[in-house]
N, CA, C and O atoms as a GROMACS GRO file, in nm:
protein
  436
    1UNK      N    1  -2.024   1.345  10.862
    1UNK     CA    2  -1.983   1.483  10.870
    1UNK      C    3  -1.987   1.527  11.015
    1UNK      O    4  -2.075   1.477  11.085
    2UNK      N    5  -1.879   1.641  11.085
    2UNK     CA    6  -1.911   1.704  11.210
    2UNK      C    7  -2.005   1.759  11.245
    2UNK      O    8  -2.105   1.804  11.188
    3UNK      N    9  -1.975   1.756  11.332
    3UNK     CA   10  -2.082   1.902  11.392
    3UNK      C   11  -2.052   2.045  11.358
    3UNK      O   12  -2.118   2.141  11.399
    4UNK      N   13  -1.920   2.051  11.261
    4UNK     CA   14  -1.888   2.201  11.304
    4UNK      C   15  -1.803   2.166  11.158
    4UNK      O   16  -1.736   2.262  11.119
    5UNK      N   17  -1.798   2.097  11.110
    5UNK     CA   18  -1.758   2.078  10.929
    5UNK      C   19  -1.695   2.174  10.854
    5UNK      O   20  -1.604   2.179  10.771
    6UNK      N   21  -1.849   2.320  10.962
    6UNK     CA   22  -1.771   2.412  10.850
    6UNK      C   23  -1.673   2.498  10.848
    6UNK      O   24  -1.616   2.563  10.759
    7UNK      N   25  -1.657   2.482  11.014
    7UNK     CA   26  -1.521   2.553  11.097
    7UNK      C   27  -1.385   2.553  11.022
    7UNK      O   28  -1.399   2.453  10.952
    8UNK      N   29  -1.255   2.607  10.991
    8UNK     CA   30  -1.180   2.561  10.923
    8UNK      C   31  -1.091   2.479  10.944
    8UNK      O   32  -1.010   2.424  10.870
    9UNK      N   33  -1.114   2.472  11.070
    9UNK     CA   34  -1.002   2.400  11.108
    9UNK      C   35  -1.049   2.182  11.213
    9UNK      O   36  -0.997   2.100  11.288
   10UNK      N   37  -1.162   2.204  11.144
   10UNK     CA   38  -1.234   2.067  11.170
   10UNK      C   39  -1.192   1.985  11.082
   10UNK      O   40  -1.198   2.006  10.961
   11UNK      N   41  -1.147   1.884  11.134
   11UNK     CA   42  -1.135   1.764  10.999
   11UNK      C   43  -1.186   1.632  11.071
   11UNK      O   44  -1.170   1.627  11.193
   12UNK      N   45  -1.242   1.529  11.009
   12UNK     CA   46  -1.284   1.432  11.056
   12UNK      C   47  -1.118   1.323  11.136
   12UNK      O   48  -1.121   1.228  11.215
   13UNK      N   49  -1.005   1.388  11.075
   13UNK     CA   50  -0.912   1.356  11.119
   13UNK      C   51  -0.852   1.418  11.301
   13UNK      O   52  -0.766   1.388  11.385
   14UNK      N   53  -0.964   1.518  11.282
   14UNK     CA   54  -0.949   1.585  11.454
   14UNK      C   55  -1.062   1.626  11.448
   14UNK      O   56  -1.093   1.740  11.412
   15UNK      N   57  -1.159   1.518  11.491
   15UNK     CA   58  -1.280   1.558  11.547
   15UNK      C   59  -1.295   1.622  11.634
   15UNK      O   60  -1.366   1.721  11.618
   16UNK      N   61  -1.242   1.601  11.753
   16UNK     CA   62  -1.234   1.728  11.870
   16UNK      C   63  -1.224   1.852  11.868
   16UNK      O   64  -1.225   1.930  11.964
   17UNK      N   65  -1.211   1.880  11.730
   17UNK     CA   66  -1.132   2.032  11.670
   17UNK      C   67  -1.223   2.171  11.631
   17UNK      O   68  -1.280   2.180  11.522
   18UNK      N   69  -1.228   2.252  11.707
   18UNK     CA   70  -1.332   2.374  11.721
   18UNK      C   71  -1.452   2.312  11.803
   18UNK      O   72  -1.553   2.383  11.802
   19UNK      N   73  -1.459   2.210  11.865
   19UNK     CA   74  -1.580   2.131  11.947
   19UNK      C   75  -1.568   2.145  12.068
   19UNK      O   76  -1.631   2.072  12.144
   20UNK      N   77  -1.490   2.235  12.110
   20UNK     CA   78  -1.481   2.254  12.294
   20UNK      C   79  -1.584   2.335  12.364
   20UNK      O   80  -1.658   2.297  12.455
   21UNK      N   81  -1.577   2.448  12.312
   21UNK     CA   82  -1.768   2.517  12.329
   21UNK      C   83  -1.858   2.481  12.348
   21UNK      O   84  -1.936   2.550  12.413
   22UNK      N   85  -1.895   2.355  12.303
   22UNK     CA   86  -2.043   2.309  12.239
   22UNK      C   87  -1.994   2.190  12.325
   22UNK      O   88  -2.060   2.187  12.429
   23UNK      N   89  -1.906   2.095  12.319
   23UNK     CA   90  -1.907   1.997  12.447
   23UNK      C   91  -1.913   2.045  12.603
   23UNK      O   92  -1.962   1.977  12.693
   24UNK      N   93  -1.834   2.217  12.628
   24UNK     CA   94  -1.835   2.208  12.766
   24UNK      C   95  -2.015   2.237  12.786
   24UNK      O   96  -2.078   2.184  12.877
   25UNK      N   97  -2.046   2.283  12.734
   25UNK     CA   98  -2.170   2.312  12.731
   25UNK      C   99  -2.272   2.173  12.790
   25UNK      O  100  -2.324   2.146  12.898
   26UNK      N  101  -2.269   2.121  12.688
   26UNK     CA  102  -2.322   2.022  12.655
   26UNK      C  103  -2.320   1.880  12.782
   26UNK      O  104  -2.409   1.798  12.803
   27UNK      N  105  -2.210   1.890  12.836
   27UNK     CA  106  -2.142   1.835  12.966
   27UNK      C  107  -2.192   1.902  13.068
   27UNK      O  108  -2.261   1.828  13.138
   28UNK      N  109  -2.187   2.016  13.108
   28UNK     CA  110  -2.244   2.155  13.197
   28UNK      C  111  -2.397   2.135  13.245
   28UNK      O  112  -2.466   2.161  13.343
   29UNK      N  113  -2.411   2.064  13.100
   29UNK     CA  114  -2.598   2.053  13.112
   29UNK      C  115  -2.657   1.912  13.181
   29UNK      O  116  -2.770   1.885  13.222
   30UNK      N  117  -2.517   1.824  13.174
   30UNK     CA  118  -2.571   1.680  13.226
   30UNK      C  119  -2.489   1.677  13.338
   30UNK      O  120  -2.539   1.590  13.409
   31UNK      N  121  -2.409   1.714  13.384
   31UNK     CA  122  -2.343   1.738  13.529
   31UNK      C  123  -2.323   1.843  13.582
   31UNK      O  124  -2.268   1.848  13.692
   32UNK      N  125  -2.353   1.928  13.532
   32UNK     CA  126  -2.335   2.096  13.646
   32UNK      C  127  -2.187   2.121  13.621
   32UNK      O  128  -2.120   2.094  13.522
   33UNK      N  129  -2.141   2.201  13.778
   33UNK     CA  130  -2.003   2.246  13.754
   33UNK      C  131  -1.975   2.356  13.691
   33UNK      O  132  -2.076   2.406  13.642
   34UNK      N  133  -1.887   2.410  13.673
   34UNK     CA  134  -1.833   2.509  13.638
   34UNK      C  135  -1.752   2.523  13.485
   34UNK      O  136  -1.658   2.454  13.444
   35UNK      N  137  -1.806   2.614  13.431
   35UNK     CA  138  -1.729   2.636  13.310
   35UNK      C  139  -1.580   2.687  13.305
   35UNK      O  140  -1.564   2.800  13.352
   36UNK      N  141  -1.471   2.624  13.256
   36UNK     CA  142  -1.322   2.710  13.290
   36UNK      C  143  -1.311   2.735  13.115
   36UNK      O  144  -1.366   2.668  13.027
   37UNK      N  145  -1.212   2.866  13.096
   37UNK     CA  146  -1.222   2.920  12.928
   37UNK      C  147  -1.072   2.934  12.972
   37UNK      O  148  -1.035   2.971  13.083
   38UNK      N  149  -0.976   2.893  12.848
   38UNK     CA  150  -0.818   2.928  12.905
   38UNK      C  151  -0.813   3.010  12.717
   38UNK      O  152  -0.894   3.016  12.625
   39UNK      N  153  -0.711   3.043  12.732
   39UNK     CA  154  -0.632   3.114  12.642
   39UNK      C  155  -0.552   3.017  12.572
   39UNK      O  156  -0.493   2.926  12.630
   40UNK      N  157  -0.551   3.042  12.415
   40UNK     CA  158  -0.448   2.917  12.309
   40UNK      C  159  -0.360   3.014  12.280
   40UNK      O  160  -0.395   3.116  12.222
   41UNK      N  161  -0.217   2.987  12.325
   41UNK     CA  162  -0.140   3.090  12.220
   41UNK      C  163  -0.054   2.993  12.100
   41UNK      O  164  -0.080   2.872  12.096
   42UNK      N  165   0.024   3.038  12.025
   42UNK     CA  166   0.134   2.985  11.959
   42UNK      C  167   0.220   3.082  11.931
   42UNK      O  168   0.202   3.187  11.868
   43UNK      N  169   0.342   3.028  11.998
   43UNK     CA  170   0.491   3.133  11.999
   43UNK      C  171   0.410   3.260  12.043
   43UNK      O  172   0.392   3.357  11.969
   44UNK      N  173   0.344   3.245  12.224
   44UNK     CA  174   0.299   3.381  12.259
   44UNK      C  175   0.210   3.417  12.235
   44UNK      O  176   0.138   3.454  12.328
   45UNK      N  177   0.162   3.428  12.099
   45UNK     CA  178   0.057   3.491  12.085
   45UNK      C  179  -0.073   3.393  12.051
   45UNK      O  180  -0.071   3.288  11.986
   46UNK      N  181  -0.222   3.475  12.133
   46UNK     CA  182  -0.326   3.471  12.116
   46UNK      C  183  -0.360   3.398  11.986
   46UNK      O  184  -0.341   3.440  11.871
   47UNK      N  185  -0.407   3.297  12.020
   47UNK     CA  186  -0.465   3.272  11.856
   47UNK      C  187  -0.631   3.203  11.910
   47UNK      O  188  -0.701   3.187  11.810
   48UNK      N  189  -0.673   3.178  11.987
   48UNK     CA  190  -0.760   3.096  11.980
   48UNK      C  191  -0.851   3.116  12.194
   48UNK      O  192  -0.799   3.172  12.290
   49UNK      N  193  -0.968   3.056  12.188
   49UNK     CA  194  -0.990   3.038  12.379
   49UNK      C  195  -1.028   2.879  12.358
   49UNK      O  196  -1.040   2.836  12.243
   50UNK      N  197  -1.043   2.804  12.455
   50UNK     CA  198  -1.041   2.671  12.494
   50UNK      C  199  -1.127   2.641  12.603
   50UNK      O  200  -1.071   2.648  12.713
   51UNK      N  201  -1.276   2.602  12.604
   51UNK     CA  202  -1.316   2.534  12.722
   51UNK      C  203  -1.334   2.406  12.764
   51UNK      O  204  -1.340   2.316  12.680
   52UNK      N  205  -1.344   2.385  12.869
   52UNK     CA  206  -1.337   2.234  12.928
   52UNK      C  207  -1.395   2.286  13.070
   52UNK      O  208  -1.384   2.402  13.108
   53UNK      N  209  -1.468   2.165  13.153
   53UNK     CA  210  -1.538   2.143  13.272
   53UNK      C  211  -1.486   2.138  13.388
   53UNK      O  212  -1.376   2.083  13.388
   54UNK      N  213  -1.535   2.186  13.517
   54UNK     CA  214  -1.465   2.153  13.631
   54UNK      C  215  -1.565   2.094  13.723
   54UNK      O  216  -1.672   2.152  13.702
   55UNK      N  217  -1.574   2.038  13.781
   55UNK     CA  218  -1.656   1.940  13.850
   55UNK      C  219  -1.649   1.961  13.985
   55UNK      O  220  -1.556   2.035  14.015
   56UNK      N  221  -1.723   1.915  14.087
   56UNK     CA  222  -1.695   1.931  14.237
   56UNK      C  223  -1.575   1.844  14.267
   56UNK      O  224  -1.532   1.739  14.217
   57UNK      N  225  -1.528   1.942  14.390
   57UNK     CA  226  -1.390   1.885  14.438
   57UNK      C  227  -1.305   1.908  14.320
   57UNK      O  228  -1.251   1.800  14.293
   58UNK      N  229  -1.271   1.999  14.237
   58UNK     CA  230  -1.209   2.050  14.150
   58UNK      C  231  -1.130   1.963  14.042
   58UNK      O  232  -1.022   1.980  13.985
   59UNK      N  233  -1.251   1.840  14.036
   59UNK     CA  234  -1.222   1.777  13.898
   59UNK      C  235  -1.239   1.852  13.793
   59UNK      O  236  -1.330   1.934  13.785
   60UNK      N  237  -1.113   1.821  13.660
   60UNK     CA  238  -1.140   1.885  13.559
   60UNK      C  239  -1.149   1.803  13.442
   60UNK      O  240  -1.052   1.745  13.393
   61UNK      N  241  -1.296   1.795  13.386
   61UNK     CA  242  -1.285   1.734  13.239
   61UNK      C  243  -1.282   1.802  13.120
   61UNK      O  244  -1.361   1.892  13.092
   62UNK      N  245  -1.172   1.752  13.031
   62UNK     CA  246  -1.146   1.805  12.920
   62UNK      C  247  -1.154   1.677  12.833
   62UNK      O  248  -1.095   1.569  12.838
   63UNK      N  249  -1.280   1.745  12.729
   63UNK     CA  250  -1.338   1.603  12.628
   63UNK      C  251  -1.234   1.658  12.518
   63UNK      O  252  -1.141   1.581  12.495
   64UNK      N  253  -1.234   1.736  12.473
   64UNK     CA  254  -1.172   1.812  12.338
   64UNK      C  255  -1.025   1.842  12.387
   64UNK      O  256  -1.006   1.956  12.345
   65UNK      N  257  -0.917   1.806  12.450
   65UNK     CA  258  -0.813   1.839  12.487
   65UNK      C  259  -0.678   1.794  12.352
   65UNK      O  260  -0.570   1.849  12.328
   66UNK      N  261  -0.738   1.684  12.294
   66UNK     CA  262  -0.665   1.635  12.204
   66UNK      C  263  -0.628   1.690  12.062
   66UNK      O  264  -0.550   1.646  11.977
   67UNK      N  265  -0.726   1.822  12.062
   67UNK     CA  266  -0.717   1.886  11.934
   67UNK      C  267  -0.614   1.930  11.903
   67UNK      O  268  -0.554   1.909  11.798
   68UNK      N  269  -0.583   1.996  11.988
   68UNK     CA  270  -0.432   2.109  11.991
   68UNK      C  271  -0.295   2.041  11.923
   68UNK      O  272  -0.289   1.921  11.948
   69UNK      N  273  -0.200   2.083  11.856
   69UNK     CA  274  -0.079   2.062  11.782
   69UNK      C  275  -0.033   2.096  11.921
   69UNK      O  276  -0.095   2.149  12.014
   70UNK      N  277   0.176   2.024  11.908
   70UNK     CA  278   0.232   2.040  12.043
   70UNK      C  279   0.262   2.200  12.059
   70UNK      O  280   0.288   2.233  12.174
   71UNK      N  281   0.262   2.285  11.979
   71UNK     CA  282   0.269   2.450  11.929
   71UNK      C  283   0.144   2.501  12.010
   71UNK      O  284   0.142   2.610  12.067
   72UNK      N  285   0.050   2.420  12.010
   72UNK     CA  286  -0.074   2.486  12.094
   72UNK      C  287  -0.058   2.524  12.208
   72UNK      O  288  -0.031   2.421  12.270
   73UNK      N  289  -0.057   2.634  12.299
   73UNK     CA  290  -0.024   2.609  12.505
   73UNK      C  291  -0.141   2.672  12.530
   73UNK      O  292  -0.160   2.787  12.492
   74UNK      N  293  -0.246   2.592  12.609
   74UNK     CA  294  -0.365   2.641  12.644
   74UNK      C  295  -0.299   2.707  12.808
   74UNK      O  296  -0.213   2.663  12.885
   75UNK      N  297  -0.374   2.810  12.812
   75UNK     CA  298  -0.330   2.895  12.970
   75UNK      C  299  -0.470   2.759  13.065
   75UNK      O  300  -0.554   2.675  13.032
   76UNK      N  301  -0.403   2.827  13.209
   76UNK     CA  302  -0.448   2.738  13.344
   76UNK      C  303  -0.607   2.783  13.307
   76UNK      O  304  -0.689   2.691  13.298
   77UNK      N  305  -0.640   2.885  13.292
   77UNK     CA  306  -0.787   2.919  13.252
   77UNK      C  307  -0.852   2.974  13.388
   77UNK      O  308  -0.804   2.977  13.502
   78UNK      N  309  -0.994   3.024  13.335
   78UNK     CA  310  -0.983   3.037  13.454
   78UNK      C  311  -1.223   3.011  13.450
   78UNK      O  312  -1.278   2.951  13.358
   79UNK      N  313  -1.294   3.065  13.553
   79UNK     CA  314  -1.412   3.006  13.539
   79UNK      C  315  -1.455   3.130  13.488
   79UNK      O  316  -1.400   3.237  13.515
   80UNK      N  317  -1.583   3.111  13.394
   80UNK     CA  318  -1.643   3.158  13.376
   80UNK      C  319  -1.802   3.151  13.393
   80UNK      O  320  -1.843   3.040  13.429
   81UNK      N  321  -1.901   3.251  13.373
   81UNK     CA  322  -2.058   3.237  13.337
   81UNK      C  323  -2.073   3.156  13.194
   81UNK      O  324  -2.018   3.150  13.084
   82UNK      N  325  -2.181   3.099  13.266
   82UNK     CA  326  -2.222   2.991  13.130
   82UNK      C  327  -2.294   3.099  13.036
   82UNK      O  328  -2.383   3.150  13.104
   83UNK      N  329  -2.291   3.160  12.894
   83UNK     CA  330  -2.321   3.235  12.804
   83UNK      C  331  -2.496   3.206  12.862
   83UNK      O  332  -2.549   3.103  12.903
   84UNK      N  333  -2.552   3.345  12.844
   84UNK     CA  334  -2.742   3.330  12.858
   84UNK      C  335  -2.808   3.283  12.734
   84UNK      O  336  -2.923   3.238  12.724
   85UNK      N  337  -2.694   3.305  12.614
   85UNK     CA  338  -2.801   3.287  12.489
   85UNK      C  339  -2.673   3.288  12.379
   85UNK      O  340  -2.572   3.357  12.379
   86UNK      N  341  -2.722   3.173  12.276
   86UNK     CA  342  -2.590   3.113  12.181
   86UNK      C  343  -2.678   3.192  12.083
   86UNK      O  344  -2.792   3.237  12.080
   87UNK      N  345  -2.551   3.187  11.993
   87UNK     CA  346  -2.567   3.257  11.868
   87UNK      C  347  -2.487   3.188  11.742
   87UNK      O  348  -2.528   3.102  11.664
   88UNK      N  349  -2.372   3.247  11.746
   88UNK     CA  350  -2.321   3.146  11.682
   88UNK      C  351  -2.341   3.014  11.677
   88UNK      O  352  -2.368   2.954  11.573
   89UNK      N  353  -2.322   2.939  11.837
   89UNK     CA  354  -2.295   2.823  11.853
   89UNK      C  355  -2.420   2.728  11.831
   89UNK      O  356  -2.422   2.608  11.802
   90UNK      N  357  -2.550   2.836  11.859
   90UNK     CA  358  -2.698   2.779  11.854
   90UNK      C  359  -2.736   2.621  11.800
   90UNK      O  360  -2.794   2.527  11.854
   91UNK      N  361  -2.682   2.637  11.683
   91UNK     CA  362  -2.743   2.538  11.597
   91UNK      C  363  -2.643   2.391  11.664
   91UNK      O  364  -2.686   2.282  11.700
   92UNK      N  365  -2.526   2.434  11.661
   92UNK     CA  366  -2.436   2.313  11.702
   92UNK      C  367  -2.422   2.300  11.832
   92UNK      O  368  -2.308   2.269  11.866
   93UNK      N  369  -2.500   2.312  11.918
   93UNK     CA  370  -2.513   2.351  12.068
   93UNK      C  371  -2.630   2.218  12.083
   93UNK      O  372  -2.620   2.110  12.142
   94UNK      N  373  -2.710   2.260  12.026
   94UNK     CA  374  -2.871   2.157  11.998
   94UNK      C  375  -2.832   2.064  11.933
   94UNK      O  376  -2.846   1.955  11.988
   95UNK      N  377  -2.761   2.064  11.778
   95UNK     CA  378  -2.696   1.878  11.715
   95UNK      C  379  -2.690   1.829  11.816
   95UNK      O  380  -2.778   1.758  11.864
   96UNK      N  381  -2.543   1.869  11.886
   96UNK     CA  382  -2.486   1.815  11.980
   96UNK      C  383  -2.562   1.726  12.089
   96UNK      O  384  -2.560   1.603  12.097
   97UNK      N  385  -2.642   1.834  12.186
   97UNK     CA  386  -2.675   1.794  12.280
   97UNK      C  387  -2.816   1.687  12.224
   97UNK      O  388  -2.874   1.633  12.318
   98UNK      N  389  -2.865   1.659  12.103
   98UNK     CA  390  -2.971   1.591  12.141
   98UNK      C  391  -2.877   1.457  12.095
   98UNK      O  392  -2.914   1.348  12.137
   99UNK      N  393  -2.778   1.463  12.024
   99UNK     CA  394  -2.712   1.324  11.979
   99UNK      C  395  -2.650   1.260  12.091
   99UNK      O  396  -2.628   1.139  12.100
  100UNK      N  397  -2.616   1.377  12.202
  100UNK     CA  398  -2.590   1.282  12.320
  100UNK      C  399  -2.689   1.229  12.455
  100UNK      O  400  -2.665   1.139  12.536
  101UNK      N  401  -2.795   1.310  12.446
  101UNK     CA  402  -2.902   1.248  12.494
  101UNK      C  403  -2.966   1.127  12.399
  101UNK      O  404  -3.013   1.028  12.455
  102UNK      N  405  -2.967   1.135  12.299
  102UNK     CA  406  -3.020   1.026  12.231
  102UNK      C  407  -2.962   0.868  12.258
  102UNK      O  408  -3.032   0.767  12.269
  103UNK      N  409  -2.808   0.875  12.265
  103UNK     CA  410  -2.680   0.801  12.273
  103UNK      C  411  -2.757   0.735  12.472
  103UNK      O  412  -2.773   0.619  12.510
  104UNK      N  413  -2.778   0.836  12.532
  104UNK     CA  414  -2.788   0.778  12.691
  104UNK      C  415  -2.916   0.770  12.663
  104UNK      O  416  -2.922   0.746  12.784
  105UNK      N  417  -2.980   0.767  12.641
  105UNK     CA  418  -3.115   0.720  12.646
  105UNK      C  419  -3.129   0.551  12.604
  105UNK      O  420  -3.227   0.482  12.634
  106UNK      N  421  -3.025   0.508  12.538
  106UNK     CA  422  -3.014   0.386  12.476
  106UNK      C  423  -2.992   0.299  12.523
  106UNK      O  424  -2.872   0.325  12.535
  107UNK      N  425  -3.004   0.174  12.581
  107UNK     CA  426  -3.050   0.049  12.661
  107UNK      C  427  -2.877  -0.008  12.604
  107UNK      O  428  -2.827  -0.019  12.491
  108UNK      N  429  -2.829  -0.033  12.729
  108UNK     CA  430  -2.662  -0.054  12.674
  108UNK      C  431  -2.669  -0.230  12.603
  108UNK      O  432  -2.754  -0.315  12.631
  109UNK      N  433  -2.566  -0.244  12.519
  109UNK     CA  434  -2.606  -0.326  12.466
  109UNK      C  435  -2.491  -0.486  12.535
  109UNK      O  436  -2.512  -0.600  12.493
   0.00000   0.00000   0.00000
């Protein structure tokens, strides 16, 4: 099961899907950098926000980029403050981040 299962629009068929929050985060915390939040529209309109990482020397990683239908157009985005305190995201903020510390902690095989 996901991390976010109960989102509606998660399917194990697009795992990446409602998981951009909780990865830029989660990324933010093991490399720094800057948070960027863009805008999802379809035909124009607003439907959705989108984050992904920016790195020094204005690398940008986007783990969750693959979610989006070709109808999706994420805007250039732009940076934001990293949130002081999750709420929603709380619980899937912590899955997350200890399954990927757990994952690097692991003696490569």
């Amino acid at each position: 099961m996901g991390i976010r299962a109960g989102r509606p629009h998660w399917s194990p068929h697009n795992p990446a899907r409602d998981q951009c929050g909780v990865t830029a985060m989660v990324l933010n915390d093991l490399l720094g950098g800057e948070l960027i939040r863009g805008v999802v529209r379809v035909d124009g309109v607003q439907t959705d926000f989108h984050w992904w990482n920016r790195l020094g020397e204005g690398i940008e990683i986007d783990l969750t980029r693959e979610q989006f239908a070709p109808e999706e157009i994420v805007s250039d985005g732009e940076v934001v403050p990293r949130p002081p305190h999750f709420t929603r995201l709380r619980e899937e903020y912590a899955l997350l981040r200890s399954r990927v510390l757990a994952r690097l902690a692991r003696p490569a095989a």
